[in-house]
N, C-alpha and C positions, 0 to 999 in steps of 0.2 A: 504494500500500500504506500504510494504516495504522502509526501507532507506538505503540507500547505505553511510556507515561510511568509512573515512581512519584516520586510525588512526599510529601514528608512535611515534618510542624515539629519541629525537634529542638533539643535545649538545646545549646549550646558544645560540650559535649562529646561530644557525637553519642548524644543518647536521646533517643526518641518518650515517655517514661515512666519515670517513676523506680521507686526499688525499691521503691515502695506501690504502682505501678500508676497512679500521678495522673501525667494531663497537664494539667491548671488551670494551668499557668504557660504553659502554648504558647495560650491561649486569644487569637487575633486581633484587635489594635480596629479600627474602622471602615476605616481606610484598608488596612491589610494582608487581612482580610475580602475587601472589594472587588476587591483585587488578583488573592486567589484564587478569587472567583467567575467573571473575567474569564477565572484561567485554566483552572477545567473549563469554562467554558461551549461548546466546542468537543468536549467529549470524548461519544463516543456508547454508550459503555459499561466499566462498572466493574464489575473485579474483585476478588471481596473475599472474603481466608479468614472466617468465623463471625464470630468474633469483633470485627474490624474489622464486616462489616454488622450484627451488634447496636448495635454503636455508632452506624451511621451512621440505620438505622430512627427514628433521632428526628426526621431531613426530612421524614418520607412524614406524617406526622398533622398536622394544623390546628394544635395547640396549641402544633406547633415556631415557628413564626409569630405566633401570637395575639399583638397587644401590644408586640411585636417591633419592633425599629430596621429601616427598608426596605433593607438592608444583607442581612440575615439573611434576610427575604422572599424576596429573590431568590434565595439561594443553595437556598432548598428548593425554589423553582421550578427553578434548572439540574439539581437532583440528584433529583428527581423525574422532569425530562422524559430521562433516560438509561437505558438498558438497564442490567440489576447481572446478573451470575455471579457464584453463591455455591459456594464449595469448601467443604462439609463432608459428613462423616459419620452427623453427629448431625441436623440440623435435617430435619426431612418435608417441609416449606410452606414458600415462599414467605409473607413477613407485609406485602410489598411490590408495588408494581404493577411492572410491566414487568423483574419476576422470576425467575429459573429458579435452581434448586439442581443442580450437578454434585458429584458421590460423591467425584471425586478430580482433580486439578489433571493434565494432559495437555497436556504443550510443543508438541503436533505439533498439539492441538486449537486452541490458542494461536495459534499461527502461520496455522492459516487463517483465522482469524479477525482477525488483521492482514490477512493475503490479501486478504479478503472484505470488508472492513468501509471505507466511505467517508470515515467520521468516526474520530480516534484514541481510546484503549483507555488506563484508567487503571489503575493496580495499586495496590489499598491493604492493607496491613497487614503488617508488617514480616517475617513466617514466609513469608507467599504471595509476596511481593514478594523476599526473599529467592531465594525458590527460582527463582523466574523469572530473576533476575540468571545464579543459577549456569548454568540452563537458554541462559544466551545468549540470552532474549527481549526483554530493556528498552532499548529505544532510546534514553532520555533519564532523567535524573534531575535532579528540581527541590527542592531544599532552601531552607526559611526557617528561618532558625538567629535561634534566640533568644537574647538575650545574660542565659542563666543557666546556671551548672554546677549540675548535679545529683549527681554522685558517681555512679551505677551507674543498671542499669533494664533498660530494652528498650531493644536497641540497633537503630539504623535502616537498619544495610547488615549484611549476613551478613560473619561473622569468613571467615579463610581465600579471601577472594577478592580476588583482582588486577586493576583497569580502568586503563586508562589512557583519560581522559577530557579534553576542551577545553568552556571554558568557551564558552556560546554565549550569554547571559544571564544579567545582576547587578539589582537592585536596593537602594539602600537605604531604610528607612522611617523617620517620625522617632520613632518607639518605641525604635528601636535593632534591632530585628528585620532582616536582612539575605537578601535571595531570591539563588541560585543556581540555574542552570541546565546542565547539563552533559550533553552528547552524548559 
């Protein structure tokens, strides 16, 4: 059985995004980059509320690469060659290859699809990721914490929930950035 991972960059004080909405300060350099193309490169599909796949749709075009450090190449190669489920409402199409759009997020749907699935399942965007937690679906959580305080924003684990979790993987990088892994 598959796991279903969410993994995110958050500042110190636990936000994907401050109160403008910028995350420019969690931007990865070369070595931390690398680190996490290593680690989707195993995953065989990505979950993602609207918002997070708007954001991510800049891998899928040539011009995310064009000119680009081979760092960057490859990571729209891993996230191109993965399956994406999109949870929204609003969106009709697919604007991506190896795309499907679902109406509404379904835990039991979720689950067989760990079931089913050979390769593990990422979860991005902190609403979808959220609810999947409450849902009791997330097997693992990987955090690279930035060493910035932001003051407020989007925060990257839902309020009101309880885990008790072990540390199964650390790194440090020499930007100061720090990866966690936790089951």
């Amino acid at each position: 059985m598959a796991k279903l991972i969410y993994m995110a960059i958050a500042s110190l004080d636990g936000y994907i995004a401050d109160v403008r909405g910028n995350f420019d300060w969690a931007a990865p350099d070369e070595e931390v980059h690398a680190f996490v193309n290593d680690l989707e490169r195993p995953i065989g599909t990505h979950l993602y509320g609207r918002r997070m796949y708007e954001t991510m749709v800049f891998w899928e075009g040539p011009e995310a690469v064009e000119g680009q450090p081979p760092v960057m190449q490859d990571y729209a190669g891993v996230w191109r060659a993965a399956d994406k489920v999109v949870y929204s409402t609003t969106l009709s199409e697919p604007t991506t290859a190896r795309t499907r759009i679902e109406r509404a997020f379904d835990a039991d749907q979720v689950r067989g699809m760990k079931e089913a699935s050979e390769r593990d399942l990422s979860i991005g965007g902190a609403t979808l990721a959220g609810q999947a937690i409450v849902d009791g679906l997330v097997d693992e959580l990987g955090l690279i914490v930035v060493p910035t305080v932001v003051g407020g924003g989007t925060r990257w684990l839902p309020d009101h929930v309880h885990l008790d979790l072990w540390l199964v993987d650390e790194r440090r990088f020499d930007n100061g950035m720090v990866f966690l892994r936790y089951a």
